[in-house]
LUMKE-155258 format. One record per residue: chain; x, y, z of N, C-alpha, C in turn. Coordinates in steps of 0.2 Angstrom, whole numbers, plus 5000, padded with zeros to 4 digits. Atoms other than C-alpha are relative to their C-alpha. Example, Ala and Ser with C-alpha at 12.3 -4.5 7.8 and 13.67 -1.06 7.14 Angstrom:
BEGIN
- A,5004,4994,5000,5062,4978,5039,5004,5006,5000
- A,4996,4994,4999,5068,4995,5036,4996,5005,5003
***
This chain:
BEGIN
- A,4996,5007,5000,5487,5172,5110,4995,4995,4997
- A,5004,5008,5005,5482,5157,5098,4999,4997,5005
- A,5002,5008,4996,5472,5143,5107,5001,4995,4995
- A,4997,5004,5004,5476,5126,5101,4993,4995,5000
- A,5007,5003,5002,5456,5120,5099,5000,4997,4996
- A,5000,5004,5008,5450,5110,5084,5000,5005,4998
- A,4998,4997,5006,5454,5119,5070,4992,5001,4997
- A,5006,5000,5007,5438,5127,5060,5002,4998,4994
- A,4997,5002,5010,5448,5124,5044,4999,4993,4999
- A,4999,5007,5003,5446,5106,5045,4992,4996,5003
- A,5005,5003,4999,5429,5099,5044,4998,4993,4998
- A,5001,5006,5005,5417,5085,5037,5001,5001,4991
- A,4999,4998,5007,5417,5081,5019,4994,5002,4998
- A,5007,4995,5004,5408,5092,5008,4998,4995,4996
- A,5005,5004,5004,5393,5086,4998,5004,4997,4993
- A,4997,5001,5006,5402,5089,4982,5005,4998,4999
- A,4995,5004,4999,5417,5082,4987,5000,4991,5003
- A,5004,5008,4999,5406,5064,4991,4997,5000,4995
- A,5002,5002,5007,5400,5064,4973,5008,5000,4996
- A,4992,5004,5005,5418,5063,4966,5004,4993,5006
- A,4997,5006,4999,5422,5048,4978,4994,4995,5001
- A,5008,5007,5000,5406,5038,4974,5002,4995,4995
- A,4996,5005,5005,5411,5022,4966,5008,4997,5002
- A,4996,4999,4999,5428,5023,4973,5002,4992,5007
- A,4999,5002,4994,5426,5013,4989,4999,5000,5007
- A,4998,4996,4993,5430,5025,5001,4994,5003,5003
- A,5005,4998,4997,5419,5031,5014,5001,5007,5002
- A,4998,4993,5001,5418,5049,5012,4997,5004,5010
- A,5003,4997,4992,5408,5050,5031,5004,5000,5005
- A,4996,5000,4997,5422,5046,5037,5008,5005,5001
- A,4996,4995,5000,5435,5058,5031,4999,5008,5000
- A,5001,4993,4998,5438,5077,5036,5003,5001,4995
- A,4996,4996,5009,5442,5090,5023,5004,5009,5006
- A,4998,4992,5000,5451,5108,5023,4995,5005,5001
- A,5006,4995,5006,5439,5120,5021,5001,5006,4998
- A,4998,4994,5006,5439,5132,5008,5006,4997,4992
- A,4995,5002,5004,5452,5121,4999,5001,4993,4995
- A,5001,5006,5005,5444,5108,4988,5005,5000,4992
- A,4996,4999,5008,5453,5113,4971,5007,4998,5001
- A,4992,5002,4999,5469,5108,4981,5001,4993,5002
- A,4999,5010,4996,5464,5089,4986,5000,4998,4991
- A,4996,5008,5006,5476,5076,4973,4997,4997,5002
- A,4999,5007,4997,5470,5061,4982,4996,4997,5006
- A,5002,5004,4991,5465,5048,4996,5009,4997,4999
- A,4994,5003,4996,5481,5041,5006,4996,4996,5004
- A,5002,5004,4998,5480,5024,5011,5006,4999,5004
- A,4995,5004,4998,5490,5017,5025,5000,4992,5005
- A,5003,5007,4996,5490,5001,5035,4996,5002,5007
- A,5002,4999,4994,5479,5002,5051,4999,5009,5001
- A,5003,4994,5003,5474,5020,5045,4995,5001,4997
- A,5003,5000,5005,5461,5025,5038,4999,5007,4995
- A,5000,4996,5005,5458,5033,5021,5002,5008,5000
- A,4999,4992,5000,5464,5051,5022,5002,5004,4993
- A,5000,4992,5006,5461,5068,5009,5006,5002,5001
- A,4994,4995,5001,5477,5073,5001,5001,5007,4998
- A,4998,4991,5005,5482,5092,4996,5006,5001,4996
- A,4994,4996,5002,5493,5099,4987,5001,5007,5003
- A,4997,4993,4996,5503,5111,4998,4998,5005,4996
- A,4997,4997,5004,5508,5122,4985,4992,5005,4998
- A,5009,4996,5002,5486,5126,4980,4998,5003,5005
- A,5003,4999,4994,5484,5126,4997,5004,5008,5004
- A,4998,4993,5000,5495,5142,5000,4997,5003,4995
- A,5004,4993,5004,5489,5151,4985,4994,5000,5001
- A,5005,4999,4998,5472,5149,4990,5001,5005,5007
- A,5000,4995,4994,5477,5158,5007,5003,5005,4997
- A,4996,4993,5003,5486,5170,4997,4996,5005,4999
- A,5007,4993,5005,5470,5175,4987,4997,5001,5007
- A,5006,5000,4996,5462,5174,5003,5002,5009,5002
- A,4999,4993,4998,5473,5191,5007,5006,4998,5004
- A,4993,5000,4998,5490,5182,5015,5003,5002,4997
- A,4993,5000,5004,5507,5186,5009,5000,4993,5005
- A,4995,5008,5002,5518,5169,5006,5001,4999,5008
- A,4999,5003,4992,5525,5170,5026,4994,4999,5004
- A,5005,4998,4996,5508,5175,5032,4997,4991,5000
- A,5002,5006,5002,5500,5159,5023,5003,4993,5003
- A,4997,5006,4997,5513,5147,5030,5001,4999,5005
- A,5001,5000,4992,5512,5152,5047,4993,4997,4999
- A,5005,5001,5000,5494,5149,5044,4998,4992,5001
- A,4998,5006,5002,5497,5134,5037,5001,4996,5003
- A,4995,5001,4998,5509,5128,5049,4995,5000,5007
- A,5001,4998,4994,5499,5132,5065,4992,4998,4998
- A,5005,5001,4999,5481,5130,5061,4996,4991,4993
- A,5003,5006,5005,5480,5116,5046,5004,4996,5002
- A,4995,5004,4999,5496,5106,5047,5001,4996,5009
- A,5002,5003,4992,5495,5107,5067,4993,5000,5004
- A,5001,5000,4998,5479,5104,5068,4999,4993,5000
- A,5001,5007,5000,5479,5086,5074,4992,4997,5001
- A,5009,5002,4997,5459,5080,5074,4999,4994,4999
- A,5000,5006,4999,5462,5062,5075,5004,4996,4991
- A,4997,5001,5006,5466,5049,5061,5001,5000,4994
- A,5003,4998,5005,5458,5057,5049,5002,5007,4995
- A,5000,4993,4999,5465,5073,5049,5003,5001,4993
- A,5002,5000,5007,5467,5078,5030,5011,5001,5001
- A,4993,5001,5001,5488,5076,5024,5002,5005,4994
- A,4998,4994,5006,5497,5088,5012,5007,4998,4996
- A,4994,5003,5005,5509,5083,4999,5005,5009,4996
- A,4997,4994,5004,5524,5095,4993,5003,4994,4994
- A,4995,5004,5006,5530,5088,4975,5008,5003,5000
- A,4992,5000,5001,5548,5086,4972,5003,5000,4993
***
């Protein structure tokens, strides 16, 4: 049975991913990432009385689980359960599907 713990998958921000937001504004100590899945963050998301949050794009962020050795249902269950549902406060990284 799955426990519903913090997620491993979702950490601090990596080194290299705090030299692409230098100059920017944003306080990279403050937001959590993906891990394994830097080539699939678009963005920061601003909201009101929120702060700063690392975008993905969904769509990267499955086929990285693909290479990693899922198939497509495998990945979105994964997805769906340990990124998506892992709530780590109000920082917890957002995933964008384009339309």
């Amino acid at each position: 049975m799955k426990s519903r713990k913090k997620s491993k998958a979702v950490k601090k921000l990596a080194s290299n991913l705090k030299q692409r937001l230098e100059g920017t504004g944003f306080n990279p100590e403050e937001m959590l990432i993906a891990d394994g899945h830097d080539n699939a963050i678009i963005g920061v998301v601003e909201q009101f009385g929120r702060p700063p949050t690392v975008c993905y794009n969904l769509e990267q962020v499955l086929k990285n689980l693909m290479k990693m050795g899922m198939n497509a249902d495998e990945a979105r269950e994964y997805w769906e359960y340990n990124m998506i549902g892992a709530w780590v406060g109000d920082s917890t990284p957002v995933y964008m599907t384009k339309i």
